[in-house]
N, C-alpha and C positions, 0 to 999 in steps of 0.2 A: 645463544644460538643452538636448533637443535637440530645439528647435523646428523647424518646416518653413519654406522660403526664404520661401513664402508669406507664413508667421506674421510671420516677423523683416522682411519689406517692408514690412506693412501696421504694423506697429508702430513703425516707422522712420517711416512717412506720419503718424503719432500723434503720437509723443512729438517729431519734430522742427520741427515749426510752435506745438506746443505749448512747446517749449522758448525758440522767437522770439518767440514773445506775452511770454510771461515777461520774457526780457529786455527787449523794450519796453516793460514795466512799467516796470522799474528805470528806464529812459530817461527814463518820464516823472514818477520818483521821487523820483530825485536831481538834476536838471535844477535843482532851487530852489538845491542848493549852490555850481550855476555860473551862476545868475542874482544871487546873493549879490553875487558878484565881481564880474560887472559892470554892477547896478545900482547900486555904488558908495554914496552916502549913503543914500540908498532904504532901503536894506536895510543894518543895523547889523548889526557882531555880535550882538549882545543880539538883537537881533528876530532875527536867522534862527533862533539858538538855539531862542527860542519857539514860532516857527511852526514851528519843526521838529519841537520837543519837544511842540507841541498833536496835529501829525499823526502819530507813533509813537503817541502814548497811544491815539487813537483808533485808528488800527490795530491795536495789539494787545488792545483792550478789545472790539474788532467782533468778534474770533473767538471770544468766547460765544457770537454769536448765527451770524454764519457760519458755523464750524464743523460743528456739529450739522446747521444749514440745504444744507451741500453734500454731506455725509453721505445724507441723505434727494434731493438733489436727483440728483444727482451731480455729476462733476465737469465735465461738459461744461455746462451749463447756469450754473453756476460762475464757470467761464473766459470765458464770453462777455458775462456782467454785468461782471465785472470788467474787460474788457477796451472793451465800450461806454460805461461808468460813468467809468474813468480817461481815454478818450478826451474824453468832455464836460468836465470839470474841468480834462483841461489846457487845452482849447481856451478855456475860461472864463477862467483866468489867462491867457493870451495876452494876448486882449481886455484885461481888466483892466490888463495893462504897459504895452500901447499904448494906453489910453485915459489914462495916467498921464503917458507919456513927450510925449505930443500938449497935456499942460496942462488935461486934462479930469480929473484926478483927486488931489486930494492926496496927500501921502508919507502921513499919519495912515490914511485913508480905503480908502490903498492896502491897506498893511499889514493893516489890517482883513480887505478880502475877499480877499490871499491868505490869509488865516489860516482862513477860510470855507471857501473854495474846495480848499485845498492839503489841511485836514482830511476832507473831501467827497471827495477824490483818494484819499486813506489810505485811507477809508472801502470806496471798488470794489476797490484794491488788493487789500485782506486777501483776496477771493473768490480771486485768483488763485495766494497760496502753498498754499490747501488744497486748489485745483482739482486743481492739479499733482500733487501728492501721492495723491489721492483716483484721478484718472484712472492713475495708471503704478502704483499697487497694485494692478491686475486686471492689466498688463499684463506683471509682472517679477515671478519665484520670488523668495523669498528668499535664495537663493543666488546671485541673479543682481545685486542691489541693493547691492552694495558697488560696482559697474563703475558702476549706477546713480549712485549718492554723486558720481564722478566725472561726470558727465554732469551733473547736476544743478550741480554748482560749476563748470563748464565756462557753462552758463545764464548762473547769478549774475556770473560774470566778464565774459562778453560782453555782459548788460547795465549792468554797471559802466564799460566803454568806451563804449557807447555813450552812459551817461548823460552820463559827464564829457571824453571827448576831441572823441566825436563832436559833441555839444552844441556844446564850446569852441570847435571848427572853426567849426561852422557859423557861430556868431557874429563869428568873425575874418573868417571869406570878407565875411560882411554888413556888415558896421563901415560905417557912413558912407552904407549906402544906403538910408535912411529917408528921407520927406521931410523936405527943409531942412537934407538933409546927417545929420539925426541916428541915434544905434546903434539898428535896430532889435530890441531885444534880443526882444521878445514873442516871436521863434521858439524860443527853447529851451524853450518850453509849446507854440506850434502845433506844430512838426514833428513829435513828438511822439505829441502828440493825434491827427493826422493818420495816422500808422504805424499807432498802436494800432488806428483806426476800419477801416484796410483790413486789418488780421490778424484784427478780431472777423469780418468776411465769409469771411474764408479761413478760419476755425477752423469758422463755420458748417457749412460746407460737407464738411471732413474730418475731423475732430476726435470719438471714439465712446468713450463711456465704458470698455466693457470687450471684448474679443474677442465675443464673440457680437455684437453690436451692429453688429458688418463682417462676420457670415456665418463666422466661426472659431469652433471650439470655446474655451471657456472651460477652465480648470486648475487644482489645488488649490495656491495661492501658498507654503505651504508657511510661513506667519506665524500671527502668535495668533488667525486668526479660521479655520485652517482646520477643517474637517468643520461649519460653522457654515453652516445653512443659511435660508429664511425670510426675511419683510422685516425691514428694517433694524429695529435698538431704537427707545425710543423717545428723544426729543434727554438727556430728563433720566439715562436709562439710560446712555447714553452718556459723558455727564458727568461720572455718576459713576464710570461703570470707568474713565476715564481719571485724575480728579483723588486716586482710592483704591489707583492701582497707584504701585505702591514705587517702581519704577525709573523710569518718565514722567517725576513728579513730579520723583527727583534731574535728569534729563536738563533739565526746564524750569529749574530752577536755574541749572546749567550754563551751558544758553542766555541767559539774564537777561545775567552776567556778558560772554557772546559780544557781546547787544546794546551793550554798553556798549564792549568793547573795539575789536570792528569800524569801529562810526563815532565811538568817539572817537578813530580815525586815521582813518577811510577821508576823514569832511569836514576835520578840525579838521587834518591835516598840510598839505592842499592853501592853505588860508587862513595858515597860517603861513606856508609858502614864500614865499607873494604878499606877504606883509607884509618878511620878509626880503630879497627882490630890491628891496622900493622904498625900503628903506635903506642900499641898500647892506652886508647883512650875509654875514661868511663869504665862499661860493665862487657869485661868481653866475651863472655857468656849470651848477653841479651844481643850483641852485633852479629854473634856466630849465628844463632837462634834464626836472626832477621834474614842472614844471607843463605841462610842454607835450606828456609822455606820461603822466602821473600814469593815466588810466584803462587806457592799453596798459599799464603796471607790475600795476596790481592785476590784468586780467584775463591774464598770463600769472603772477600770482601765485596765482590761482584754478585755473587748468589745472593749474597741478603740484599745490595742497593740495591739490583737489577729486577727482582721477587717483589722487594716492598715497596719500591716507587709504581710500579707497574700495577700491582692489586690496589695500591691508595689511589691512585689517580682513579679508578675502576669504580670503586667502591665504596670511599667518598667523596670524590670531585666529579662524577657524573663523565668518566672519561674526559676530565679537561687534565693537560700535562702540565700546564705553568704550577697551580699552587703544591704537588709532590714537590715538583724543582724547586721550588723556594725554598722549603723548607731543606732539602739537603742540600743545598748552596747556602745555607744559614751555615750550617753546622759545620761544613767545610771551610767559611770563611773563620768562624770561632777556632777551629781546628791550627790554621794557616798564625792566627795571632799568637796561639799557645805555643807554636811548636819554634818563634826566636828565643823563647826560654826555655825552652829544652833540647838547645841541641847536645849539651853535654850530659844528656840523665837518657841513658837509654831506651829504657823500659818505656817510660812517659813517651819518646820520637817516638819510639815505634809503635804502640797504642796510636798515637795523633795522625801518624801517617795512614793506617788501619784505616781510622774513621774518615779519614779526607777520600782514603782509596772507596771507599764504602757509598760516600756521596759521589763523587763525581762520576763514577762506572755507571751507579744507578742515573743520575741526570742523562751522559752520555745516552744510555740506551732508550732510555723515555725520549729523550727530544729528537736525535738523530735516525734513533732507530721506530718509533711510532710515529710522534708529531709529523714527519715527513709524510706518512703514508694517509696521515689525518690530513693537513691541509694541502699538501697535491696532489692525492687523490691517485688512483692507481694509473691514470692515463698520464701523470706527470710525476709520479714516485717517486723514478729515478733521479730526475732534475733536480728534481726539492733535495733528495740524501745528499745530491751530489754539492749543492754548491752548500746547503749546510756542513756536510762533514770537509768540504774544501776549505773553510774556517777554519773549522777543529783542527786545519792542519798546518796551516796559516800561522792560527796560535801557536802551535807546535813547533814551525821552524823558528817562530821568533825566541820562546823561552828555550830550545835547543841550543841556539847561538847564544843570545847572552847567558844561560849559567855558563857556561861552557868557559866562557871567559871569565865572569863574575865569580863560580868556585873557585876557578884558579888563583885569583886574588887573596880572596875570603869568604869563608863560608857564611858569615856569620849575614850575609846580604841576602843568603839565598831563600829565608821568609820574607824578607820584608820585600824580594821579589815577589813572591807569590799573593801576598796580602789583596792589593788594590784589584788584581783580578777577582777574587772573591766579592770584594763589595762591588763592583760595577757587576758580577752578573746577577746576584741578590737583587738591584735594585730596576735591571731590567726584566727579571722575570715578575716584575708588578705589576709592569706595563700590560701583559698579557696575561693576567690572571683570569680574565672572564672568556679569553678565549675558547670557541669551540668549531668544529669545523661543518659545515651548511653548502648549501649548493649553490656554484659558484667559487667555493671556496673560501670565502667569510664565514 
């Protein structure tokens, strides 16, 4: 596309504060995976599990209702709930650790209102994966949304470092300067909280739904809703083209299984390592290594899936997203078979987990973050991200819940949990390999 320097500035002032909010979501998403750790008895396996697996559900169950709702809103109005909504929730959990750690709150009573609180957090969350979506479909042709894809897993990756390195730091720096000496851990929810409340004023301020909206002309994106003109459908219209198209629905499949696979490594490796270094298992060198860059690993394992699926699909699939995703759901499922013989060889896990984080970031953001805006089209973006990524999250409370118990047992299940997801989403992304998106939306 050959837009004007103009165009590509003010779009660059868009989508790149638009892309920091995002990851300060994640920051203030996955922050409970590294207050897990160092809340220590607080927080059991089994309970993170839960409150994990409470707040995925409700996350991907809200994008019936968000979806539609940022469709008609749009996506700036969107971004900004979400990003004041998860700002108050985490600030709320703060409180609540430090009103815990101070002896004003029992472990029971605790666990209660992060369960409240962290599902409330989910809840603003969900506004901002449709935001995103919804705002950079007016803003990117369809031809242009593969380099998007990478941009997008470039996002997810940096707020993956921020949630779990940045996070971990900050609590190392702080160790011990609580009063009476004790860990003040409540900041891996304020600082957080705190970020998000000063990017919803910055997003205020530059953040515009579609090119006219900043004084540029608007352009035919060149997706399922072009020559489509008129106010939006109505939410139930919506609904239904999305939940009655062939290929969505495989792709929400697909993503179910992404849900399960992503964070049944992305939390559940991080807490194994830590259990491994304090028994001394294996190389504990290579465990240190893993937890002490664990979010720098995934987010340069994001930069290259989220880059290379994105330019491949581009470049040689003619903008079709299934055959990228196959091929890294190939490698991921190979990945998933290696890593029941390797849980005691460190080097090797953590290499296998690398390459698993590698494919699935990149999948995630090609199918959720593009595909959606390929086949619903900008007048139905939102819908499409929403009940796709409502899968992804779906997936998510399910493998939340079961390792959650299943590591408690033994570990030694927690591939051969992972395995069968990988071949069922392999063999559904076949289904749609000649997929492209046309008007109408076939």
């Amino acid at each position: 596309m050959d837009h004007s320097p103009a165009f590509r500035f003010r779009r660059l002032l868009n989508w790149f504060p638009l892309g920091m909010t995002y990851a300060a979501l994640y920051m203030g998403r996955y922050n409970l995976t590294v207050a897990q750790g160092a809340l220590g008895t607080l927080i059991s396996k089994v309970s993170f599990g839960e409150i994990f697996a409470l707040g995925a559900v409700v996350y991907g169950l809200a994008f019936v209702i968000n979806g539609p709702l940022t469709d008609r809103w749009g996506g700036r109005r969107a971004m900004l709930v979400a990003a004041a909504g998860a700002a108050d929730a985490n600030l709320s959990m703060g409180f609540a650790v430090w009103h815990a750690l101070l002896g004003g709150l029992g472990k029971q009573a605790l666990l209660t209102t992060l369960a409240v609180l962290y599902g409330l957090n989910m809840y603003f969350q969900s506004f901002g994966a449709v935001a995103i979506v919804k705002v950079n479909a007016h803003w990117f042709h369809l031809q242009e949304r593969g380099k998007f894809s990478g941009i997008f897993g470039i996002m997810i990756a940096s707020g993956i470092f921020l949630a779990f390195d940045l996070n971990e730091r900050l609590l190392r720096m702080l160790k011990g300067t609580g009063a009476g000496g004790i860990d003040p851990n409540w900041h891996v929810f304020i600082i957080p909280g705190c970020i998000l409340a000063a990017l919803c004023l910055f997003e205020f301020i530059f953040l515009r739904n579609q090119p006219s909206d900043a004084g540029l002309p608007d352009f035919d994106t060149g997706d399922a809703s072009s020559g489509e003109d008129g106010p939006p459908p109505a939410p139930f219209q919506l609904m239904k083209r999305i939940l009655t198209h062939p290929v969505l629905l495989t792709i929400a499949l697909v993503e179910f299984c992404t849900g399960v696979l992503r964070n049944g490594v992305m939390h559940w490796f991080r807490i194994y390592a830590k259990e491994q270094l304090a028994v001394h298992s294996g190389n504990p060198r290579a465990w240190d290594f893993a937890l002490s860059n664990w979010g720098l690993l995934l987010m340069v394992a994001g930069i290259i899936g989220g880059m290379s699926a994105g330019y491949v699909s581009d470049l040689f699939f003619q903008s079709r997203r299934a055959p990228a995703a196959f091929f890294l759901y190939s490698l991921l499922t190979a990945c998933c078979g290696a890593m029941a013989f390797s849980l005691h060889s460190a080097w090797p896990l953590v290499v296998l987990v690398f390459l698993i984080s590698v494919a699935v970031i990149g999948t995630h953001g090609l199918l959720s973050g593009t595909a959606t805006m390929d086949f619903g089209g900008r007048r139905a973006a939102a819908t499409a991200v929403g009940v796709i990524d409502g899968f992804v999250y779906l997936g998510t409370g399910l493998q939340s819940y079961a390792l959650g118990w299943i590591t408690t047992k033994d570990w030694g299940w927690w591939p051969l949990f992972l395995l069968p997801w990988g071949v069922l989403g392999t063999l559904l992304l076949t289904r749609i390999w000649h997929a492209r998106p046309g008007k109408g939306g076939h």
